[in-house]
N, C-alpha and C positions, 0 to 999 in steps of 0.2 A: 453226696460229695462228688460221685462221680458226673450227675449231671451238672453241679457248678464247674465242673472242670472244662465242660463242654461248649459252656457259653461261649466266649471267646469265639472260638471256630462256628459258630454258630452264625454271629456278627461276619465275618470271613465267608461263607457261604452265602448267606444274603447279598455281601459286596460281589461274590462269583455269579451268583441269579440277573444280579441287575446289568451287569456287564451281557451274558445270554438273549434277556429282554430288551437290553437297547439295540442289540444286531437284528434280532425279531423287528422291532420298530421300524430299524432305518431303512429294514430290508422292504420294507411295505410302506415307506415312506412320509412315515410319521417321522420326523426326524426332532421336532422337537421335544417329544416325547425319550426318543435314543438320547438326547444332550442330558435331560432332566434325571434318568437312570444313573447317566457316569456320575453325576453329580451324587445320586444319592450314594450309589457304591464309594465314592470318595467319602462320604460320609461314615458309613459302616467301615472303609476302611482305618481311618481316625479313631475308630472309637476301638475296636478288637483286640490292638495293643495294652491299652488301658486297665479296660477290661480285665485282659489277663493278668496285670500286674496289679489291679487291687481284688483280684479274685485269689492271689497265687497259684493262678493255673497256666504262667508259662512252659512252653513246650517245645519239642523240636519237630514235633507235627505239626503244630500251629504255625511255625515258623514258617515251615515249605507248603502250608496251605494258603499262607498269606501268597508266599509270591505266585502262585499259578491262577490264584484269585488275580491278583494285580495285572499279569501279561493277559489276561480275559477280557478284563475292564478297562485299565486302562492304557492296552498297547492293542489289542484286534480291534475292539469295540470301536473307540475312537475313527481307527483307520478304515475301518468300514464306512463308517458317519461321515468322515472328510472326502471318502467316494466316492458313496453315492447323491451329494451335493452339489462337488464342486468336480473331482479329478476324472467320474466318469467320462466325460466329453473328450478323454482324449485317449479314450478305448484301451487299447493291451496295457500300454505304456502308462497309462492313468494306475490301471490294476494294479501295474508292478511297484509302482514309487508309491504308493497307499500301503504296499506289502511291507515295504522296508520300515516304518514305524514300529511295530513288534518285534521287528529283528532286532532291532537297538536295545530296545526295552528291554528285551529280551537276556540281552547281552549284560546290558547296565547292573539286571537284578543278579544276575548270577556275579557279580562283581565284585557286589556289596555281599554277597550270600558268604563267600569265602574270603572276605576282607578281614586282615585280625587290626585294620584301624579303625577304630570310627569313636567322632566326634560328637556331643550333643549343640556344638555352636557350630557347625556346621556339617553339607552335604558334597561329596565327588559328586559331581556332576547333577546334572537334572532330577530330582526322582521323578518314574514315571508315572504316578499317583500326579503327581503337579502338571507333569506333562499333558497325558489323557485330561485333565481336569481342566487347560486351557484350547483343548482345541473343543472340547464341548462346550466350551463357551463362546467359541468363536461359532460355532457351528448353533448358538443359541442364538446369535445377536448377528445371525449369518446379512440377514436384508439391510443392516446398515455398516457392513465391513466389505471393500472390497477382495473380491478375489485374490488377488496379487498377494492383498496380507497375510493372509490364509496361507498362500503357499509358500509365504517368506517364513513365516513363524513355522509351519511343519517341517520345512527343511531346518531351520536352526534349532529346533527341539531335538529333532532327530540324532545332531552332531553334538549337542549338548549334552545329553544323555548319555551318553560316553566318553566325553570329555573328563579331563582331571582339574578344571575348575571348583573351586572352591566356593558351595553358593551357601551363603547363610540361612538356618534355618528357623530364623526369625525367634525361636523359644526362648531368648535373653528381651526380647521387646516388653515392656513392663502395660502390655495389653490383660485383659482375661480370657481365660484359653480357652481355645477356639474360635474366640470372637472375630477374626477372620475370615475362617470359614464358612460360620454362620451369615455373618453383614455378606457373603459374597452370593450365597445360596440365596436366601432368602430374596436378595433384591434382582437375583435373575425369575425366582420364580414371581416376583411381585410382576416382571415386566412383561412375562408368559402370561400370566392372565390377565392385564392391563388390555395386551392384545388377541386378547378372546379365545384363547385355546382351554380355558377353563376347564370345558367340558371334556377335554380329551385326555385330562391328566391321568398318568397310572393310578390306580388306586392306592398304590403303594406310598406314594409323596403324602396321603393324610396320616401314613401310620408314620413312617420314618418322620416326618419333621416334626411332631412335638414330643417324639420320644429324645428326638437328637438335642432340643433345648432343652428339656427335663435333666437329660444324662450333663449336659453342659453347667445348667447354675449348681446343680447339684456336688458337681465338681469343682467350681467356682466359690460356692459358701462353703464348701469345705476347709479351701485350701485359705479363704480369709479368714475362717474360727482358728485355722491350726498356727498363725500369723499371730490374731489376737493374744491368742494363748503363750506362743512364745515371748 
């Protein structure tokens, strides 16, 4: 019992690894490799929630382990990735405006941490899971995006993120869940090996993606039996 309890955070620790390994990556200049990581911690982070609520192992560790997991992956990780690509060329100043993306994040989560409102039709502001999530994709598909856009999107994530705009979070869309996330993963990683980086992939991208579809139809013929039945 007690190690079902553990799973959960388990999932949350792997999303914390892969955020570590992508700064490893970018720092050494595999950076497609750093993009392909946030991606999968985006992944693990999707699922640990879940998890715990069909395990009944929600908690209020799990909670604060999520968010320090999150500002890892997706508020350093990212900003590191977005620097050493694109902002180093303009030295201190580069450094410093790449810093300011985890500060936000930073800020955002602690926001929602202590918020006694919250919505399932919608999010305040950016989360920074979507955030991190989109500059690693920019930072994937970096040779056909220019510059400029890159730095127009990390500056308006950044304000986003803290903003009290109301963003929907799409779970009323009569999709099947996850199916988003998956069509988005999947066809970034189809287009990494299209263009030959095959061989560099982490190892980790064979285990994490057929467990993440497993965990997905599984969740999916679930929730259409339990439909049926009603």
């Amino acid at each position: 019992m007690r190690f079902t309890k553990s799973i959960p955070n388990l999932f949350t620790l792997g999303n914390l690894y892969c955020g570590f390994l992508s700064i490893g990556y970018a720092a050494t200049g595999q950076y497609k490799n750093a993009a392909i990581l946030i991606l999968i911690g985006m992944m693990l982070d999707s699922m640990d929630g879940r998890v715990a609520r069909m395990l009944k192992a929600e908690s209020a560790l799990g909670k604060e382990l999520d968010s320090l997991a999150d500002i890892v992956t997706f508020g350093v990780a990212p900003s590191f990735l977005v620097y050493y690509t694109y902002f180093y060329q303009f030295g201190l100043l580069g450094f410093i405006v790449a810093g300011l993306f985890p500060l936000f994040g930073a800020y955002r989560l602690a926001r929602f941490n202590v918020s006694t409102k919250s919505s399932m039709n919608y999010f305040i502001g950016v989360p920074i899971t979507a955030a991190g999530g989109i500059l690693a994709t920019l930072t994937l598909f970096g040779e056909l995006i220019p510059n400029i856009i890159t730095t127009v999107v990390f500056t308006a994530l950044c304000f986003l993120m803290v903003s009290k705009l109301r963003i929907p979070s799409l779970k009323e869309v009569p999709l099947p869940k996850y199916g988003t996330i998956v069509t988005i993963f999947l066809g970034c990683a189809l287009f990494v090996i299209y263009k030959g980086f095959y061989g560099q992939f982490p190892y980790l991208i064979y285990i994490a993606t057929p467990l993440y579809i497993a965990y997905v139809t599984y969740r999916f013929v679930k929730g259409k039996n339990k439909k049926d039945i009603d």
